[in-house]
C-alpha positions in Angstrom: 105.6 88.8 92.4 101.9 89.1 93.8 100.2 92.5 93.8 97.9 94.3 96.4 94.2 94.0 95.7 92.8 96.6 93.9 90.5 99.3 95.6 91.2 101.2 98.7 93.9 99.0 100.4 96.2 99.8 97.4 95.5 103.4 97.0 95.9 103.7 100.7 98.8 102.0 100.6 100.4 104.4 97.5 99.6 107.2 99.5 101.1 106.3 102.7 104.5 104.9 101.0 104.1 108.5 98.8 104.0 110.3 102.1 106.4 108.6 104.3 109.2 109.1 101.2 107.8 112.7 100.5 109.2 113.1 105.1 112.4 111.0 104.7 113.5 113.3 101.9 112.9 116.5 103.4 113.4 115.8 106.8 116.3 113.0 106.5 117.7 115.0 103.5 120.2 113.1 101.2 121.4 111.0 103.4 118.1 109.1 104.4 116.2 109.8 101.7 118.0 108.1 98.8 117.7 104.7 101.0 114.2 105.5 101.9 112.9 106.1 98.4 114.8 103.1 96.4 112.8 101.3 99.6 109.6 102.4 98.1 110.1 102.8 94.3 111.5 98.9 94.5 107.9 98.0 96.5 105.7 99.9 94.2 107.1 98.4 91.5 107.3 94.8 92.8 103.4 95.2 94.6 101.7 98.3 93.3 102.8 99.0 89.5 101.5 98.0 86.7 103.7 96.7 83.8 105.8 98.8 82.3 105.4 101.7 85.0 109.2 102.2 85.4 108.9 104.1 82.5 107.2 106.7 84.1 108.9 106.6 87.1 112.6 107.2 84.7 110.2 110.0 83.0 109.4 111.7 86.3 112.9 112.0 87.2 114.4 113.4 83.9 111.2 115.7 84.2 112.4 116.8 87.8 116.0 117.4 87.0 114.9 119.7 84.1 112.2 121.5 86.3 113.5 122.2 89.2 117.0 121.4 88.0 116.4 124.6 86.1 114.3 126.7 88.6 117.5 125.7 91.2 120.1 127.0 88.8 117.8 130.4 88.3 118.1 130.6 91.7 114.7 129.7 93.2 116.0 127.5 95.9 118.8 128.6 98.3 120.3 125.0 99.6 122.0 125.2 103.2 125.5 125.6 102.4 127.5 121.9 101.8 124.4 120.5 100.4 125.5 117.5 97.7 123.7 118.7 94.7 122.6 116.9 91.6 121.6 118.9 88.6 121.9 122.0 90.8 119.4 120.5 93.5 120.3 117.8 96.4 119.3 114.8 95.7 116.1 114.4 98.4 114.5 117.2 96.2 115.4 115.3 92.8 114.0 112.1 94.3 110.2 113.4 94.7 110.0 113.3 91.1 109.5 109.9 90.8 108.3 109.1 94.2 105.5 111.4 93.2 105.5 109.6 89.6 104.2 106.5 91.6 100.5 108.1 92.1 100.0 108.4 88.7 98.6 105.5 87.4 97.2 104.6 91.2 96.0 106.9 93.8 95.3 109.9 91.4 94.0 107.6 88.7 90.6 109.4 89.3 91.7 112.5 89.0 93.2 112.6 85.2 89.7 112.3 84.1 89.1 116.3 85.1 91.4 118.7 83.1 90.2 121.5 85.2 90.3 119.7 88.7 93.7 118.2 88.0 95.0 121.5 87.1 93.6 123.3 89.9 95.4 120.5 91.9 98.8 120.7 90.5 98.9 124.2 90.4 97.7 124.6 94.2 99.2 120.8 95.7 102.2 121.5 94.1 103.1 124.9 95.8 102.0 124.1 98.9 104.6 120.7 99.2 107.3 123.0 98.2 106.5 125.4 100.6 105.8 123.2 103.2 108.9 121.4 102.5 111.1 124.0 102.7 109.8 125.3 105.6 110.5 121.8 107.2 113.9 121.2 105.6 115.4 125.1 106.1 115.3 126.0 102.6 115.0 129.5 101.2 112.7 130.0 98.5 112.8 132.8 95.8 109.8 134.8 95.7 109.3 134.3 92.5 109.6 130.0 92.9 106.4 129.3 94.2 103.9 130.6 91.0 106.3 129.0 88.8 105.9 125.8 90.4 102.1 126.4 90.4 102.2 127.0 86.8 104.9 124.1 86.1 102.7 121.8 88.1 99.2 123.2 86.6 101.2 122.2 83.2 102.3 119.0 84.4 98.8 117.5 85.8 97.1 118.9 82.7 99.0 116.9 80.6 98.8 113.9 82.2 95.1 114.9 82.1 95.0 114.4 78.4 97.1 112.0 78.1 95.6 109.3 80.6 92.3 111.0 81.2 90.7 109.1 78.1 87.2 107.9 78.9 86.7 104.1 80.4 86.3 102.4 77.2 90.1 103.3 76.2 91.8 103.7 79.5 91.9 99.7 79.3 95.1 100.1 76.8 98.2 99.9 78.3 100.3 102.6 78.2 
């Protein structure tokens, strides 16, 4: 299938797709979410991905059911009650695992180049959509859930920092 240009039409268009899943799953929940993010993962990967990049996307979502799989069953999210869960978590909160996974290698490219900056970003970014997402989908979050998110995602982003950050002479390599 034919791909975007590269450049700003294609990160553009990563973020918007990234952001328009990131509000069907916390505003349309499991029930509109699930359709709205196969929508999008099945785009990326036919427009915006580059080969091989289901890999991370599968990644992303073992990562998320182990992350917040584990920060739901210490009870760091309370879920309205009849919320279908998966792993502990409803499914629209599992899902932004690998909707998020499809910025790596395209929108925050840049940004795995700067251990420090990307760090800073996960561990404030990260947070912050949580909040913000339970705020919007009338979740309760422990006290405790949001600096362990920071530090998760500070953890996270720095590791894809030294993973993919490698200068421009290697980046070339697939991965």
């Amino acid at each position: 299938m034919a791909t975007l240009p590269d450049g700003p039409v294609k990160m553009l268009a990563n973020l918007a797709a990234f952001q328009a899943g990131w509000f069907a799953c916390v505003l349309g929940g499991s029930r509109v979410g699930p359709l709205a993010v196969a929508l999008i993962l099945t785009l990326h990967l036919a427009w915006l991905a580059r080969p091989g990049e289901w890999r991370w996307l599968a990644g992303f979502a073992a990562l998320g059911l182990v992350v917040d799989g584990g920060l739901t069953l210490a009870g760091g999210f309370a879920f309205a009650e009849g919320t279908p869960l998966l792993g502990g978590m409803p499914a629209w909160l599992w899902l932004l695992w690998p909707l998020f996974a499809t910025l790596v290698h395209q929108s925050l490219a840049w940004l795995w180049q700067y251990p420090w900056l990307a760090a800073l970003g996960g561990a404030t970014s990260g947070p912050l959509s949580y909040y913000a997402g339970a705020r919007l989908a009338g979740v309760e979050l422990a006290p405790w859930l949001l600096p362990a998110e920071a530090l998760a995602w500070a953890l996270i982003c720095l590791a894809l920092s030294a993973y993919l950050g490698k200068p421009p002479a290697l980046a070339g390599r697939a991965r």
